[in-house]
Gaussian input, Z-matrix of N, CA and C with variables (Angstrom, degrees):
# hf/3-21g

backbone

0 1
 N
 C     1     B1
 C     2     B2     1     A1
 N     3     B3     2     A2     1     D1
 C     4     B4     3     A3     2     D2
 C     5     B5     4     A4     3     D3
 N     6     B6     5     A5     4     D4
 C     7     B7     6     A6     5     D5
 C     8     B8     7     A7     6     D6
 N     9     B9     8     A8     7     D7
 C    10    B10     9     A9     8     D8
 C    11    B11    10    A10     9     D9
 N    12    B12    11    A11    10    D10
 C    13    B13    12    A12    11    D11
 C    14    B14    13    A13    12    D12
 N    15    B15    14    A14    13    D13
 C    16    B16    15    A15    14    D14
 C    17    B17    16    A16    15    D15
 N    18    B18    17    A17    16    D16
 C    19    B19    18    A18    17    D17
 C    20    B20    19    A19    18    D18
 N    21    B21    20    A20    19    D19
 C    22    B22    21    A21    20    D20
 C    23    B23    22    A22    21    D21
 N    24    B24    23    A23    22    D22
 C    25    B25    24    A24    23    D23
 C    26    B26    25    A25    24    D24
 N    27    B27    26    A26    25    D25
 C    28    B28    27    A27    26    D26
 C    29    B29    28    A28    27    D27
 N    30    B30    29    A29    28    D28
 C    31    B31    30    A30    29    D29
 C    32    B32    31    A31    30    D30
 N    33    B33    32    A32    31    D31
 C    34    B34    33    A33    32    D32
 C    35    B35    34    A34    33    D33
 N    36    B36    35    A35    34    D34
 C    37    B37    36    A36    35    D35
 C    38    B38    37    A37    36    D36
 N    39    B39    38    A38    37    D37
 C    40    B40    39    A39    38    D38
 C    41    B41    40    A40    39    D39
 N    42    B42    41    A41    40    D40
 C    43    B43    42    A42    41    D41
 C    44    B44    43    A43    42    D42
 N    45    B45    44    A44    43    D43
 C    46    B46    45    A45    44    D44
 C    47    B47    46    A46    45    D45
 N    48    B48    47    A47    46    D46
 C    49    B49    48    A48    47    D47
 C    50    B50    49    A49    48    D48
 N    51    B51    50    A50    49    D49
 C    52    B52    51    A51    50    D50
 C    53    B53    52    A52    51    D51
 N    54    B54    53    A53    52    D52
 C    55    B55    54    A54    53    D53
 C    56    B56    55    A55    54    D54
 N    57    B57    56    A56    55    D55
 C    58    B58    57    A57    56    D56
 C    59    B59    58    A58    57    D57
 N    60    B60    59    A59    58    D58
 C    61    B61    60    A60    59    D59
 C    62    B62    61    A61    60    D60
 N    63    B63    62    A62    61    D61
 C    64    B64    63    A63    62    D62
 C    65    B65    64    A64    63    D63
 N    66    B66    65    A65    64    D64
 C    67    B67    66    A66    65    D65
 C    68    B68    67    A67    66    D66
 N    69    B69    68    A68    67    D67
 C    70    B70    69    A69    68    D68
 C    71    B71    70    A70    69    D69
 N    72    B72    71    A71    70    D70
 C    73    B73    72    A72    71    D71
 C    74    B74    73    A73    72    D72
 N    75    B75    74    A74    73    D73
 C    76    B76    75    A75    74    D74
 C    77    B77    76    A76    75    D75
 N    78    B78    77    A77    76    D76
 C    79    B79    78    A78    77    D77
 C    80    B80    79    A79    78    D78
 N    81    B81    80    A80    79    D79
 C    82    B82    81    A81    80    D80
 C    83    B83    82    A82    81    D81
 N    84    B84    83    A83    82    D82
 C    85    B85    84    A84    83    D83
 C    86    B86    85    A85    84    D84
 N    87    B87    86    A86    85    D85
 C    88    B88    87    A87    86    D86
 C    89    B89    88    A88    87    D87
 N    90    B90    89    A89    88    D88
 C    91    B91    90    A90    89    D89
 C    92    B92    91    A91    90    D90
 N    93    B93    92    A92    91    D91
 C    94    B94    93    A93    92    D92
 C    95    B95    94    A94    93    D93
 N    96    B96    95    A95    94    D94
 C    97    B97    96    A96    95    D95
 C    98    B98    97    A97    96    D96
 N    99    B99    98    A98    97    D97
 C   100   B100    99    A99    98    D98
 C   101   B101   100   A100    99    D99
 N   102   B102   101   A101   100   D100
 C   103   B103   102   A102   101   D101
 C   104   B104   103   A103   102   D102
 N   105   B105   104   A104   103   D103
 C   106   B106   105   A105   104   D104
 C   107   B107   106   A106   105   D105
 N   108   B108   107   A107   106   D106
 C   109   B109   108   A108   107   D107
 C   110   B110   109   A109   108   D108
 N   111   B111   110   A110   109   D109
 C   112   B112   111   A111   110   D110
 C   113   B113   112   A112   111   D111
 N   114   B114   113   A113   112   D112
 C   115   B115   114   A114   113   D113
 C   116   B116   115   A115   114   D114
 N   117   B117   116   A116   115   D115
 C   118   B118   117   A117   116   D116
 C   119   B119   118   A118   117   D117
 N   120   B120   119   A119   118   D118
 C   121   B121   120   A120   119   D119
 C   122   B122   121   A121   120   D120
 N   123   B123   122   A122   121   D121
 C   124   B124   123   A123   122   D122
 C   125   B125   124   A124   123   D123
 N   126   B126   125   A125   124   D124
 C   127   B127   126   A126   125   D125
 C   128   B128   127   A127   126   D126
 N   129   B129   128   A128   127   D127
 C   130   B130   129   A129   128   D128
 C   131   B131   130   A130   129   D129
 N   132   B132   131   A131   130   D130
 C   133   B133   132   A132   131   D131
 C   134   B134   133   A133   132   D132
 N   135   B135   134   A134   133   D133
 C   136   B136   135   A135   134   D134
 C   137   B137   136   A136   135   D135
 N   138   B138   137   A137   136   D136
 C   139   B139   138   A138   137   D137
 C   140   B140   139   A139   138   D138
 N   141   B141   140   A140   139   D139
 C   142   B142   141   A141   140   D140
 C   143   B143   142   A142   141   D141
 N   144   B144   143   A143   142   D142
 C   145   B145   144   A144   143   D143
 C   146   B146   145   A145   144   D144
 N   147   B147   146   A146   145   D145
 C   148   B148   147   A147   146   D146
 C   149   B149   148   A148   147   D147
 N   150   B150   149   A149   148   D148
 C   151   B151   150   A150   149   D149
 C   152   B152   151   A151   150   D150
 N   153   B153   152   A152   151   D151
 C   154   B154   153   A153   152   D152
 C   155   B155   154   A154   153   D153
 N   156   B156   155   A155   154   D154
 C   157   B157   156   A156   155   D155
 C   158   B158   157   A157   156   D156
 N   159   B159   158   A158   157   D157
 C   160   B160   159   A159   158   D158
 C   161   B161   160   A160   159   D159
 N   162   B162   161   A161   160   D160
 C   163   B163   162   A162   161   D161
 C   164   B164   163   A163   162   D162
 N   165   B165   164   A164   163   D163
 C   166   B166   165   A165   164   D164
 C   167   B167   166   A166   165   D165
 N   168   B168   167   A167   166   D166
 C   169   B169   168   A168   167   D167
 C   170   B170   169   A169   168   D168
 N   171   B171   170   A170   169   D169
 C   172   B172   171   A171   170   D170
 C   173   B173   172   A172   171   D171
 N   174   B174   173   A173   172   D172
 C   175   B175   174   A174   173   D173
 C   176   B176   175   A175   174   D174
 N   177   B177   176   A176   175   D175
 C   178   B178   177   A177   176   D176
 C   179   B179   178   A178   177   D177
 N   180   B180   179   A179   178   D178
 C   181   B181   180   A180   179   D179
 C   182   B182   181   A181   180   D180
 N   183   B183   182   A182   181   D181
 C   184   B184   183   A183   182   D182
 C   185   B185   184   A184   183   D183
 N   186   B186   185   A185   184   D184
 C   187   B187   186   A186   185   D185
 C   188   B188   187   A187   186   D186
 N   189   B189   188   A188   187   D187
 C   190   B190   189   A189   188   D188
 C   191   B191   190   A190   189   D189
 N   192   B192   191   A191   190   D190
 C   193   B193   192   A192   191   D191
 C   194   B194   193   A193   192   D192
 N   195   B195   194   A194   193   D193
 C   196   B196   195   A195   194   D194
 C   197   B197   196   A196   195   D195
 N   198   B198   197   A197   196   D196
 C   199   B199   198   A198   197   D197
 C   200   B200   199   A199   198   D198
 N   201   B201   200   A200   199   D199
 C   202   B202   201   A201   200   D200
 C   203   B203   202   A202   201   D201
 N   204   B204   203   A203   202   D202
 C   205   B205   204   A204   203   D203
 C   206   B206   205   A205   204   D204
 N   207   B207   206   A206   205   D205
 C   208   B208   207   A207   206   D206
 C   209   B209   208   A208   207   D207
 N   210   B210   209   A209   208   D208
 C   211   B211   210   A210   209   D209
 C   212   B212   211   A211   210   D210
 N   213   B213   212   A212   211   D211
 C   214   B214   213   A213   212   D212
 C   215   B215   214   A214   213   D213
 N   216   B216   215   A215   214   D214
 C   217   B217   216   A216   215   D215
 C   218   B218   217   A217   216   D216
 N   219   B219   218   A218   217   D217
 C   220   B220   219   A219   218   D218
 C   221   B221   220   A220   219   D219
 N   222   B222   221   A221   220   D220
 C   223   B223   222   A222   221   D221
 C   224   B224   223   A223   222   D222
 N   225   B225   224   A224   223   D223
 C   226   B226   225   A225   224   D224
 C   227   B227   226   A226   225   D225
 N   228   B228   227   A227   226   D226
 C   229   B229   228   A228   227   D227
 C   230   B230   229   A229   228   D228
 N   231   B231   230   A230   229   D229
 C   232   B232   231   A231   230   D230
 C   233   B233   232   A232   231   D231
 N   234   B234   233   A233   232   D232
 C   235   B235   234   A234   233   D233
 C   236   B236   235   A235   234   D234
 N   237   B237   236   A236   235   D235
 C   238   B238   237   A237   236   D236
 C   239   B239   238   A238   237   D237
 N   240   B240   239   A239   238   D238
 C   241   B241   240   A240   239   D239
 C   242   B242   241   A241   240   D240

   B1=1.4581
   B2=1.5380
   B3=1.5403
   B4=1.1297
   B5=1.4957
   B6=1.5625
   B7=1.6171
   B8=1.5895
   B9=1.4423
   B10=1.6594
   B11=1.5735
   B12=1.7218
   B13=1.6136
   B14=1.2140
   B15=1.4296
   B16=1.6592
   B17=1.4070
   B18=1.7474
   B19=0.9634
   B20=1.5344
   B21=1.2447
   B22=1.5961
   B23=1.9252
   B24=1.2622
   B25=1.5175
   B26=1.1519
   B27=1.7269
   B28=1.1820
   B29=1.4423
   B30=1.5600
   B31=1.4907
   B32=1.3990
   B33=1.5990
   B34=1.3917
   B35=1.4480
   B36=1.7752
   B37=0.9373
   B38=1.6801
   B39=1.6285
   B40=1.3999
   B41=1.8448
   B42=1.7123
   B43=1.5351
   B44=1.2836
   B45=1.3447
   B46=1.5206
   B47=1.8756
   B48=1.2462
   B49=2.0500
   B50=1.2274
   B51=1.9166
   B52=1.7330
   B53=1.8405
   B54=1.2835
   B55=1.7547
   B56=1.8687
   B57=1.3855
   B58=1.6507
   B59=1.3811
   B60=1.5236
   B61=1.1715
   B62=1.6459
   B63=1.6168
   B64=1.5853
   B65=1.6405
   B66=1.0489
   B67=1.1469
   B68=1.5785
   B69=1.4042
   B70=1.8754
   B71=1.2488
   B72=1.4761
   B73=1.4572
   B74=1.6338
   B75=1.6267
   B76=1.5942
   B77=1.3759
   B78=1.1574
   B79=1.3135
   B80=1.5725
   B81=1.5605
   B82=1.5442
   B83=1.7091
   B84=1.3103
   B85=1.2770
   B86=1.6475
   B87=0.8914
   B88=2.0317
   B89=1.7141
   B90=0.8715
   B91=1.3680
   B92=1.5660
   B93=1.8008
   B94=1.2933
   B95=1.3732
   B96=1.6869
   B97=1.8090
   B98=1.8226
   B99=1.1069
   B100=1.5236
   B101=1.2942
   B102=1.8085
   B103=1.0445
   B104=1.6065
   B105=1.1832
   B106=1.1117
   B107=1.5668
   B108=1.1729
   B109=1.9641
   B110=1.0726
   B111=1.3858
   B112=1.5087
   B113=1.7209
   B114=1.5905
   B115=1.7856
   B116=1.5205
   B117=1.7434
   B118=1.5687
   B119=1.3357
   B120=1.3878
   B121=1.6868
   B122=1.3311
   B123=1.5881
   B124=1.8790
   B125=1.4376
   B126=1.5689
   B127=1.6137
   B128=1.4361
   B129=1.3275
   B130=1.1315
   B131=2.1959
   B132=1.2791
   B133=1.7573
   B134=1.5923
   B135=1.1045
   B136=1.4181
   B137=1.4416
   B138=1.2050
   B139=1.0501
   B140=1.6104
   B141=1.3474
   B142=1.6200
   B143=1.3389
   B144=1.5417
   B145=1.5237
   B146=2.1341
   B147=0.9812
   B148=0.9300
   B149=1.8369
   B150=1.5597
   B151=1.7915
   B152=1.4374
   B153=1.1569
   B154=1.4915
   B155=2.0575
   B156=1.4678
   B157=1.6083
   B158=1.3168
   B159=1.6001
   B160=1.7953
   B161=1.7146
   B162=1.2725
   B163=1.1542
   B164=1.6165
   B165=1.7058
   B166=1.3572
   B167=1.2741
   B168=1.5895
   B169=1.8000
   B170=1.4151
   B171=1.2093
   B172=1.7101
   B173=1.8759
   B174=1.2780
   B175=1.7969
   B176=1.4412
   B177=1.4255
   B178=1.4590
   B179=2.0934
   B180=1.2428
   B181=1.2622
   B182=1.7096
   B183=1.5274
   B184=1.7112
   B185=1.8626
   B186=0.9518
   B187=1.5161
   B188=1.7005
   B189=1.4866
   B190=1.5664
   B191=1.8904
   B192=1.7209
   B193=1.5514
   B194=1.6283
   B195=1.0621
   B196=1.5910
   B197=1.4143
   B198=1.0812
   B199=1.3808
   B200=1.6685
   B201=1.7075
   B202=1.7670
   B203=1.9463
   B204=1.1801
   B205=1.9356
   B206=1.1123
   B207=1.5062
   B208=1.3786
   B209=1.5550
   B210=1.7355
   B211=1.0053
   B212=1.7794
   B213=1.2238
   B214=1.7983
   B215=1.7527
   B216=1.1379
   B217=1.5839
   B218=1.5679
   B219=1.2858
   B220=1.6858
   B221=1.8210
   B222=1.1455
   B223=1.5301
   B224=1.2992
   B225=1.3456
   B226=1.3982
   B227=1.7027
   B228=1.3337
   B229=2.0566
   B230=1.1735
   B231=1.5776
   B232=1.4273
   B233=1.3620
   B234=1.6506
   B235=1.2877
   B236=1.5096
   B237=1.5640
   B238=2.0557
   B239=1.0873
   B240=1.4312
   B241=1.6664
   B242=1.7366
   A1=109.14
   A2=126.37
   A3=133.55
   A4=121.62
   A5=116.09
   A6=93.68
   A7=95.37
   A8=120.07
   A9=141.96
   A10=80.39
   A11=78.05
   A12=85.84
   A13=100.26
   A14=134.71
   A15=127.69
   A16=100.53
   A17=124.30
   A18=143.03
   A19=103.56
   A20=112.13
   A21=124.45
   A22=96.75
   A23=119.97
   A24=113.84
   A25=118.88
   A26=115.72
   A27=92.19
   A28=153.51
   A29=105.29
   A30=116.55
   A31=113.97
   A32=132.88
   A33=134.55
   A34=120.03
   A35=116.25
   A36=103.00
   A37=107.78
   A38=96.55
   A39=92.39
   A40=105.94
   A41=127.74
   A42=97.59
   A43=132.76
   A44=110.78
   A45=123.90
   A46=106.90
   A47=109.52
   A48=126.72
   A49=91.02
   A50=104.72
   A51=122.32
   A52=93.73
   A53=87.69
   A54=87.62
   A55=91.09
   A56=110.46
   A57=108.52
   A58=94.86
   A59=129.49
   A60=132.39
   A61=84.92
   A62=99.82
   A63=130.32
   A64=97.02
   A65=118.27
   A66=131.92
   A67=123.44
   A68=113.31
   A69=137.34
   A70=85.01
   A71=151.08
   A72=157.31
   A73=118.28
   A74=101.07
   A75=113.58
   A76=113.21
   A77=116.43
   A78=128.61
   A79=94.65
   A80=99.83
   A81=138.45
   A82=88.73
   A83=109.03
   A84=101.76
   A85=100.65
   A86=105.52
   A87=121.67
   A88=105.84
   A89=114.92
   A90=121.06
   A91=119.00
   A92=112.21
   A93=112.44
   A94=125.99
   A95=107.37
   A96=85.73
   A97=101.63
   A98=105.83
   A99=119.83
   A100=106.29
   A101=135.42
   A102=120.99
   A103=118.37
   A104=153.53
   A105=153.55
   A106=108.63
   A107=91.53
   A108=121.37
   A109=112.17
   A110=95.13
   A111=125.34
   A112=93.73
   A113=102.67
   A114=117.33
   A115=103.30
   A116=121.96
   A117=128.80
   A118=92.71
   A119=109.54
   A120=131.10
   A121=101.62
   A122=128.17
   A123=122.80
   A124=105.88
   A125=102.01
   A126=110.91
   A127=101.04
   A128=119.29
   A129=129.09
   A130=109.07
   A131=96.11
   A132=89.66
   A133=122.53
   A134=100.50
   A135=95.99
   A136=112.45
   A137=147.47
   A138=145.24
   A139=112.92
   A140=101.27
   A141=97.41
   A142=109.35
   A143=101.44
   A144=118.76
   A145=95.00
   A146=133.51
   A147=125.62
   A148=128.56
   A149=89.33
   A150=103.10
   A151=98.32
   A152=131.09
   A153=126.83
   A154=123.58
   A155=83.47
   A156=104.88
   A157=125.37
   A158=104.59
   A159=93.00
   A160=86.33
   A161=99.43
   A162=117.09
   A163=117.98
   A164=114.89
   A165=100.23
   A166=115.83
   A167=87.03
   A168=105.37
   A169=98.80
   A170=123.07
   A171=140.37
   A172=91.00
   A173=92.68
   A174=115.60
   A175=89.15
   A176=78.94
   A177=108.82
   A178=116.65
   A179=96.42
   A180=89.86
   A181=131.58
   A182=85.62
   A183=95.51
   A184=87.55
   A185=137.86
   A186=158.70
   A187=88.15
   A188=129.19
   A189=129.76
   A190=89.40
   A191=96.23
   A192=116.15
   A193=105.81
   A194=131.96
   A195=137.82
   A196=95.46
   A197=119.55
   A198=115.06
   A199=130.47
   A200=95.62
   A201=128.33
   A202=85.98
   A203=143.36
   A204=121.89
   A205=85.40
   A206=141.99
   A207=115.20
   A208=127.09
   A209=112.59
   A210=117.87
   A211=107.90
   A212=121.06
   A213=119.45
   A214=116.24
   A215=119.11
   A216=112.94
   A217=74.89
   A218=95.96
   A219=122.83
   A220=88.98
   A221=154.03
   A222=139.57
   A223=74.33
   A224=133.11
   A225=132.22
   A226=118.72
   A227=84.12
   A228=99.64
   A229=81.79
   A230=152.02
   A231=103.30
   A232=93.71
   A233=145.44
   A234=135.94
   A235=109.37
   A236=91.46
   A237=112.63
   A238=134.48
   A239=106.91
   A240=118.97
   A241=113.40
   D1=125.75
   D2=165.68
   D3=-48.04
   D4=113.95
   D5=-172.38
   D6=-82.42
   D7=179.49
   D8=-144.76
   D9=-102.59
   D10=168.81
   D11=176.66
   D12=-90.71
   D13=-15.06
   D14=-177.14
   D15=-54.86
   D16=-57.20
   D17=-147.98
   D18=-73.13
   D19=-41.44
   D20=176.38
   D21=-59.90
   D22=-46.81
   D23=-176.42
   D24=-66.86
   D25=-50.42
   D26=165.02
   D27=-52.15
   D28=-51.07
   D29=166.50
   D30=-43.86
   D31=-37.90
   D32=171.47
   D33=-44.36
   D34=-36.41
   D35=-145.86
   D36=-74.86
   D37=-174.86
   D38=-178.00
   D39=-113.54
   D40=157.33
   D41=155.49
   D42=-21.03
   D43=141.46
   D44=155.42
   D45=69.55
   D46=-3.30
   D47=-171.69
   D48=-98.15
   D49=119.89
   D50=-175.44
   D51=-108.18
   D52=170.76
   D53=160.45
   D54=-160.79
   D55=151.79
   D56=-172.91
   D57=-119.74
   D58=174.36
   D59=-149.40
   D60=175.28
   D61=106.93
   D62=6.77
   D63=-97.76
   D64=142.54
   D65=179.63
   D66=-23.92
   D67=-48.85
   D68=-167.63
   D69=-44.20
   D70=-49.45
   D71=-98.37
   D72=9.92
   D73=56.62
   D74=151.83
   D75=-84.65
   D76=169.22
   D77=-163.04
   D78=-127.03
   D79=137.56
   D80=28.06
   D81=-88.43
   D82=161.47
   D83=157.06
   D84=-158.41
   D85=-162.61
   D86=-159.57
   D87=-136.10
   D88=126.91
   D89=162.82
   D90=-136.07
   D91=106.07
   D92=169.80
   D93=-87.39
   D94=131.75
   D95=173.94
   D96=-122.18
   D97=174.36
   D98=178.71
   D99=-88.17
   D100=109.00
   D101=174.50
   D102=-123.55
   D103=120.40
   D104=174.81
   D105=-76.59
   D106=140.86
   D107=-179.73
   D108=-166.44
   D109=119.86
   D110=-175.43
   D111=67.08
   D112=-136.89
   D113=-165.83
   D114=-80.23
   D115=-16.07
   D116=-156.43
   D117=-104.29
   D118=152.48
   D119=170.50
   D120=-90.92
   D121=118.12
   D122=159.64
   D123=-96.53
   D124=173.28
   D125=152.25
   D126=-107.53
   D127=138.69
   D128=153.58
   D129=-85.81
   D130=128.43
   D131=160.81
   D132=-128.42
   D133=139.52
   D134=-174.84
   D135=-103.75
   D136=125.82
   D137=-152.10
   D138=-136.77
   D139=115.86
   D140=-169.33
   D141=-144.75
   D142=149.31
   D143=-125.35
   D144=-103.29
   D145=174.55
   D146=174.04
   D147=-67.70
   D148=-29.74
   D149=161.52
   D150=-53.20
   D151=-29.66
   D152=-155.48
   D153=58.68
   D154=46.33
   D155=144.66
   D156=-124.22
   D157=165.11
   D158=-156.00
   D159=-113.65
   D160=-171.21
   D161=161.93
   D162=-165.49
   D163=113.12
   D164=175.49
   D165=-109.74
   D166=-179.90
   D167=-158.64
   D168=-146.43
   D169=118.32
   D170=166.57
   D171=-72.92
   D172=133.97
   D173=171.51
   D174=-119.06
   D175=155.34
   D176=176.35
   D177=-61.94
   D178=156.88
   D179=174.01
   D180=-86.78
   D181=30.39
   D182=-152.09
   D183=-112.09
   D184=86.49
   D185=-146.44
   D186=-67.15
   D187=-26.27
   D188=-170.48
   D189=-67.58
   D190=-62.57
   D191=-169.05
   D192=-54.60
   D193=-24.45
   D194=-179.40
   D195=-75.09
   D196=-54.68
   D197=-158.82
   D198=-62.17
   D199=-46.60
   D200=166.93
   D201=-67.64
   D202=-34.35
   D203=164.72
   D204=-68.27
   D205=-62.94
   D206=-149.22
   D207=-89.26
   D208=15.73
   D209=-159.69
   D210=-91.02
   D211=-26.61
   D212=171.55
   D213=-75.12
   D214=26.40
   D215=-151.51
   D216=-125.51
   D217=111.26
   D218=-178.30
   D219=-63.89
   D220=-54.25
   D221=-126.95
   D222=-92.45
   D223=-51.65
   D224=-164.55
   D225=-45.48
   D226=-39.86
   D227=-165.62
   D228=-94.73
   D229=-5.58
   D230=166.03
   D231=-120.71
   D232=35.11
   D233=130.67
   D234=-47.98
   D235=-70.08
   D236=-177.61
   D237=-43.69
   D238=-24.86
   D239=173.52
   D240=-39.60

């Protein structure tokens, strides 16, 4: 099975390296960053709403489990297409 291009970005990234979605920074939009704690790599996402409040959420470091959170988020699936 071909892995996605989401899946290819994430694993790329580096510490502390975000990327937002969709890029313009209209809202709603998504911003993942690469954050380390302790010995494990997370994603942090920030997720912000069209009011333009956010809300974040630490994902797991398990890049399968990030993906199935990040998999219903319409801006996402039609960057990735």
């Amino acid at each position: 099975m071909e892995e996605s291009l989401l899946y290819q970005t994430l694993v790329k990234m580096k510490p502390y390296q975000s990327i937002t979605f969709p890029s313009n920074s209209s809202y709603p939009s998504i911003r993942i960053q690469r954050i380390p704690i302790f010995e494990e790599m997370y994603w942090l996402a920030e997720i912000n709403d069209d009011t333009n409040h956010s809300k974040q959420v630490y994902l797991s470091p398990d890049v399968n489990c990030t993906l199935q959170f990040l998999s219903p988020i319409r801006s996402l699936k039609e960057f990735f297409l």
